[in-house]
C-alpha positions in Angstrom: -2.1 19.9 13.8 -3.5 17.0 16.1 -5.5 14.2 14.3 -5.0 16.2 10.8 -3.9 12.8 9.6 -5.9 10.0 7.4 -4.5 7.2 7.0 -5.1 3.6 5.4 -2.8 0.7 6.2 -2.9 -2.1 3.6 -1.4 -5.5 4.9 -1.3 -7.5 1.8 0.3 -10.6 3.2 -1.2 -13.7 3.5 1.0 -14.8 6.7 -0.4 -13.1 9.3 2.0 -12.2 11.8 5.2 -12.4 9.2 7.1 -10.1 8.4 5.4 -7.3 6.6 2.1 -7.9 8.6 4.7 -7.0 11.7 5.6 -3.8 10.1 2.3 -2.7 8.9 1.1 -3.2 12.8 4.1 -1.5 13.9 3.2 1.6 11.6 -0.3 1.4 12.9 0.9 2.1 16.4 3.3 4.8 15.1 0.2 6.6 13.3 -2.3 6.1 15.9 -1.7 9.0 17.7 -1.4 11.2 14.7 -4.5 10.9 13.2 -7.4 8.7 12.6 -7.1 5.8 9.8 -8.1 1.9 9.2 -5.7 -1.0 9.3 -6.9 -3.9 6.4 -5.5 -7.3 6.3 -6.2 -7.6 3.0 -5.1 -10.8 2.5 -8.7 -12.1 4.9 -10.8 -10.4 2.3 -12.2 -11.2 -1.0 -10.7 -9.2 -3.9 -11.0 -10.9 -7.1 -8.5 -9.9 -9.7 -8.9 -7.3 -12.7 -11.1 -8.7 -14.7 -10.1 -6.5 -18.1 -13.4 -5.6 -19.4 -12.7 -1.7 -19.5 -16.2 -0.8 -18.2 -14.7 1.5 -15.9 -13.6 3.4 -18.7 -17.1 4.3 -19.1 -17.7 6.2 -16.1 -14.7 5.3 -13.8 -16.4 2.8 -11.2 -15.8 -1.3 -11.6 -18.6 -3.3 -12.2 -17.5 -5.7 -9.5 -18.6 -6.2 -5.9 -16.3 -7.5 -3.6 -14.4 -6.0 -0.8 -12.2 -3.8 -2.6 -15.3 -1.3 -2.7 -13.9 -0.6 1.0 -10.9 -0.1 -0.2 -12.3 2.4 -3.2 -14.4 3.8 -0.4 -11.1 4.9 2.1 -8.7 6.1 -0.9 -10.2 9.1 -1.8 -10.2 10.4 1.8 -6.9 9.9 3.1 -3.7 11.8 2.8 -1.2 8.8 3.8 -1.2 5.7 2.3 0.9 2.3 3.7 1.3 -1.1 1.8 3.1 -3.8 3.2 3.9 -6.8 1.0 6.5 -9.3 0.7 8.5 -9.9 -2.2 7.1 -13.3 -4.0 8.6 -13.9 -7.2 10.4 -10.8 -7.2 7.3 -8.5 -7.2 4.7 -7.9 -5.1 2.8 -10.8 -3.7 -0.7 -11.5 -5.2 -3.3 -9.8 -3.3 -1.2 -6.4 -3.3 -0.8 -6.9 -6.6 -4.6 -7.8 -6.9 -5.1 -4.1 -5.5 -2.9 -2.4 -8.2 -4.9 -3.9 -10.8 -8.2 -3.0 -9.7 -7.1 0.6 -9.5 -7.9 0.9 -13.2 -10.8 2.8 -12.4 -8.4 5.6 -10.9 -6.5 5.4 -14.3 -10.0 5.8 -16.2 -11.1 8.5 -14.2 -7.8 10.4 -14.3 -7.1 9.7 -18.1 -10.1 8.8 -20.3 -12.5 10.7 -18.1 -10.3 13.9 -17.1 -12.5 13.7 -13.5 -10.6 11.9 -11.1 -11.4 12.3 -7.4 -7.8 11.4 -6.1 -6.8 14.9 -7.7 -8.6 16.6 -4.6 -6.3 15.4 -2.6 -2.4 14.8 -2.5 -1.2 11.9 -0.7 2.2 10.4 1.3 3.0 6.8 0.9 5.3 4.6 2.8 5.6 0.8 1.1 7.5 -1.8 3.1 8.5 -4.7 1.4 10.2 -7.9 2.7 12.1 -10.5 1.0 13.3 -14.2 2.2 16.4 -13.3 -0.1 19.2 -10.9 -0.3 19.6 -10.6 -4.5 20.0 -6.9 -5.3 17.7 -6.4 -7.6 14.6 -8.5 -5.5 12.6 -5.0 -5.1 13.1 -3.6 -8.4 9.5 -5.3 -9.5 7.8 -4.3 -6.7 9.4 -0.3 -7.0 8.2 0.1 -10.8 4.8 -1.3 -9.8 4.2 1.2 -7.0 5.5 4.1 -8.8 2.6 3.1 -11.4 0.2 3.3 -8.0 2.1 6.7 -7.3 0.5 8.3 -10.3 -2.5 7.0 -9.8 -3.2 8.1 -6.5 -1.4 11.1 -6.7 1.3 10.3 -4.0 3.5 12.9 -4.1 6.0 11.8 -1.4 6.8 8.5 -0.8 9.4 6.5 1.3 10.4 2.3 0.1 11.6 0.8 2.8 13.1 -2.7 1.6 14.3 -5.6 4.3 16.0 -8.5 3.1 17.1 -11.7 4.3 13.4 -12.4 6.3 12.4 -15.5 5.5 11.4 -16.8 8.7 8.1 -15.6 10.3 9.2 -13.0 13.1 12.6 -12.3 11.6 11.5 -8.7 11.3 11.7 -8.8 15.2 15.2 -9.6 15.9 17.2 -6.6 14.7 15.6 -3.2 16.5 17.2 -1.1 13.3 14.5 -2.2 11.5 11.8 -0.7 13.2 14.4 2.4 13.3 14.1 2.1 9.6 10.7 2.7 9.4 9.9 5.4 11.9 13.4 7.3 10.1 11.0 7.0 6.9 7.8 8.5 8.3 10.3 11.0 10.2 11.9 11.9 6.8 8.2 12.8 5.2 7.0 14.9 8.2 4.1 12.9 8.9 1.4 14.6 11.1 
């Protein structure tokens, strides 16, 4: 079904034009003619951190105002969901991480509050992730942190799609099977 597909691409990295800022873009082009969606950078906007005060347990909203209320704005519309971080002390970098932590409202809503909105929906989600470093275990941080976001957003489906050994900005670039990688993943979940 043309243009069936809803999309929100979250760019977490604060080096524009490294290497999981050029795989988020390269997505974007990849999901462009599949459906209608919003590229953030998120890193260029201002999300403070959880604050842990738990008034969202009270009715499921945060009592801050900053830009993630864009963010809290797309979610609940869209049916495929992309994160692209790099790997900074072997989890996700700080303003992806940032995100994850204000989705507590998603948590109250789905578990104190037994209303959540991102039940109405069931979501996809492709995370790339890009480490300077080539330890085997450097994504295991990052993995247990977006399945947490997988429950919380009810992605059903999702793809990890880990590239080590980038350190440079623009590495991503050099070796075409990495872009191969990615559209294999979206391939793989029957994105449309």
């Amino acid at each position: 079904m043309a243009n069936s597909l809803k999309y929100l691409i979250l760019s977490t990295s604060p080096r524009i034009g490294g290497n999981s800022d050029t795989a988020a873009r390269y997505v974007e082009t990849l999901l462009k003619a599949k459906g209608d969606g919003v590229f953030l950078n998120t890193s260029r906007k201002k999300i403070n951190p959880c604050l842990g005060c738990n008034l969202c347990s009270r009715d499921g909203r945060c009592v801050q105002k900053d830009d993630m209320a864009e963010i809290y704005e797309l979610l609940p519309q869209i049916n495929y969901l992309v994160i692209a971080s790099p790997i900074y002390a072997m989890g996700l970098c700080a303003q992806a991480k940032a995100i994850v932590d204000r989705l507590q409202p998603y948590w109250a809503q789905k578990y104190l509050l037994k209303q959540s909105e991102m039940q109405q929906k069931r979501r996809k989600g492709l995370y790339l992730l890009t480490a300077g470093t080539n330890f085997n275990t450097v994504f295991t941080g990052a993995e247990i942190t977006l399945k947490y976001l997988n429950n919380i957003l009810e992605v059903e489906e999702f793809r990890i799609v880990g590239f080590k050994n980038l350190e440079e900005k623009g590495e991503i670039k050099k070796d075409p099977n990495n872009f191969n990688r990615i559209l294999e993943a979206i391939n793989q979940m029957g994105v449309s």
